[in-house]
N, C-alpha and C positions, 0 to 999 in steps of 0.2 A: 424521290419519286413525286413529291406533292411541287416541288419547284418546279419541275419539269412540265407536268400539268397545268399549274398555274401560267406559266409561260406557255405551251401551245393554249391555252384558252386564250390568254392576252394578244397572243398573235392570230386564234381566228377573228375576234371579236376588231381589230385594227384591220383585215385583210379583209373583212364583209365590210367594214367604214369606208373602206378606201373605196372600194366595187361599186357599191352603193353611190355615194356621196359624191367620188370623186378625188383629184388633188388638189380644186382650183382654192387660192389662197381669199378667194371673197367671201367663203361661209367661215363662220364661227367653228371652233376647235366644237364635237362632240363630248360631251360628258363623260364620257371615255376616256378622251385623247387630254382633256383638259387634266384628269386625275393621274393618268400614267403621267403627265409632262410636272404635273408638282409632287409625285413620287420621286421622278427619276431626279427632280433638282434636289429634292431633298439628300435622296441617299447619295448623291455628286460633291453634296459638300459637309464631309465627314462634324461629325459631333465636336470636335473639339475647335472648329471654324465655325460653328452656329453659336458656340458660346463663350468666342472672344469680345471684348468689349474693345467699346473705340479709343485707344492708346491719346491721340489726338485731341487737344479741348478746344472747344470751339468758338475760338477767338472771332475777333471781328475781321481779322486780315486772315484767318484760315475759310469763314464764311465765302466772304467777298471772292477769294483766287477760285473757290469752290462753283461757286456761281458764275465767274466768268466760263470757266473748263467747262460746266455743265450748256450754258448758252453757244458755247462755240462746239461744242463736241458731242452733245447729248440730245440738246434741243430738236436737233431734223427730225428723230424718231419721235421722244418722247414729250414734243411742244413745250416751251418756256414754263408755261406751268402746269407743267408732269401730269396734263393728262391723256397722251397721245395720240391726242388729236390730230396728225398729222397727215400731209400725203404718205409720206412714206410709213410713219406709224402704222396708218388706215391697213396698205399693203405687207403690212408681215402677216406671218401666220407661225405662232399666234400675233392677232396684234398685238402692239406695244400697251401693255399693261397702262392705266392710269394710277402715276407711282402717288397720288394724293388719297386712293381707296388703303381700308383697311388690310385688304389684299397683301399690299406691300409694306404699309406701315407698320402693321404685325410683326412682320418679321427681323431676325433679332439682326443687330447691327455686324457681327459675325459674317450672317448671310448675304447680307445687302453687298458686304465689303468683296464674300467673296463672287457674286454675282458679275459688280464691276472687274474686278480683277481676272477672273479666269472666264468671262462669258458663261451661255447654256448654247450647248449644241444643239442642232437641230432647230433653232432658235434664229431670227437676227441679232440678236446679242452678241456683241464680239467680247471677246477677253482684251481688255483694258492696261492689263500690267505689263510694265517694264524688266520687273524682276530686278528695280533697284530701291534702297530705302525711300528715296525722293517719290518712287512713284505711288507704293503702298500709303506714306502720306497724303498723296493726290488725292486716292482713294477713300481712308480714310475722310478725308474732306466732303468727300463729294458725300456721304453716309450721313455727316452733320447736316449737310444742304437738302438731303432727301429727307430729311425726315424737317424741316422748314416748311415744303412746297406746297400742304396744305395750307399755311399760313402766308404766303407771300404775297405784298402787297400791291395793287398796279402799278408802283415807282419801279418795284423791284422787276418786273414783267417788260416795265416801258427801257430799262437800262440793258437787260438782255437782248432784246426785240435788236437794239440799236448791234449786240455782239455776234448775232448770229449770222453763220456766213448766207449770202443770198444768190441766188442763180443771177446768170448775166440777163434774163429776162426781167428775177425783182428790179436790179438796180437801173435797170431802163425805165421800166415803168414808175418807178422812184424819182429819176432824172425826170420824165415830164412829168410829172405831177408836179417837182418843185419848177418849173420853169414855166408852167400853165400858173403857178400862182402868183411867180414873180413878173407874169403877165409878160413873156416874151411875145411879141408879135408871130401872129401865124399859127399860135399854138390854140387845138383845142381838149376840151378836158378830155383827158386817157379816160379809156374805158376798163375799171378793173377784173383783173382775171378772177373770176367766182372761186377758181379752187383754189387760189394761193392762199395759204395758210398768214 
């Protein structure tokens, strides 16, 4: 009976948010929505995944493959250095967390893994695994690299930047800028676009 209740409360209190508020993705998650959504991850990813530890030691060649995957794969949401500064970041809802806050750091390498691995619905997060050993290592990897990114240095920022894929607009605008320097005739300097990340 007290479930039941608790649940129609959490469903009017979500249903006057919505009325209220809205759906559009440019306001911040309410105090509300923010608590149900780090409830519901929590109980999503059972006790005995919260407190596996990372099998994985964090070599310099597990770091490195770590860092490329996250640059090529991770980076559009959560900006090369995890703080999701992004266009696209900007646009989820919720946005993409800045995985450099205590927020995410806190939590235990268990949950980060299984974050990567299975996604949060309702979320942009996707679920990440393969569902082979190969990929749970990926994973694993990438867990050693998150928990880095508050420490990572502008070399390491400046070698991602170079791995992350780019729209056919960056790499235009990339082409004249290096062609305007190498002082091609005719060229004058590009004008860069303010919102590119």
């Amino acid at each position: 009976m007290v479930l039941i209740a608790g649940v129609c409360v959490i469903g009017g209190v979500l249903a006057y948010t919505i009325v209220r508020r809205g759906l559009s993705t440019h306001d911040e998650p309410s105090r509300v929505e923010a608590m149900l959504a780090r409830t519901m991850r929590r109980l999503a990813t059972p006790e005995a995944t919260r407190a596996r530890r990372n099998p994985v030691q964090p070599t310099e060649a597990v770091v490195e493959r770590a860092l490329e995957h996250y640059a090529d794969h991770c980076a559009v949401c959560h900006a090369n250095d995890g703080s999701g500064e992004t266009e696209i970041g900007r646009g989820l809802y919720p946005r993409a967390p800045d995985m450099r806050a205590a927020e995410t750091q806190s939590r235990s390498d268990g949950e980060l893994f299984a974050v990567i691995e299975h996604g949060i619905r309702l979320t942009g997060m996707p679920g990440w695994g393969t569902g082979t050993p190969d990929g749970e290592r990926d994973s694993w990897g990438l867990v050693h690299f998150i928990r880095r990114l508050p420490n990572l240095s502008s070399e390491d920022i400046e070698r991602m930047e170079a791995l992350t894929p780019k729209t056919p607009a960056q790499l235009k605008e990339e082409d004249e800028i290096r062609r305007f320097l190498e002082g091609a005739p005719g060229e004058s300097a590009p004008t860069p676009d303010a919102r590119r990340e």
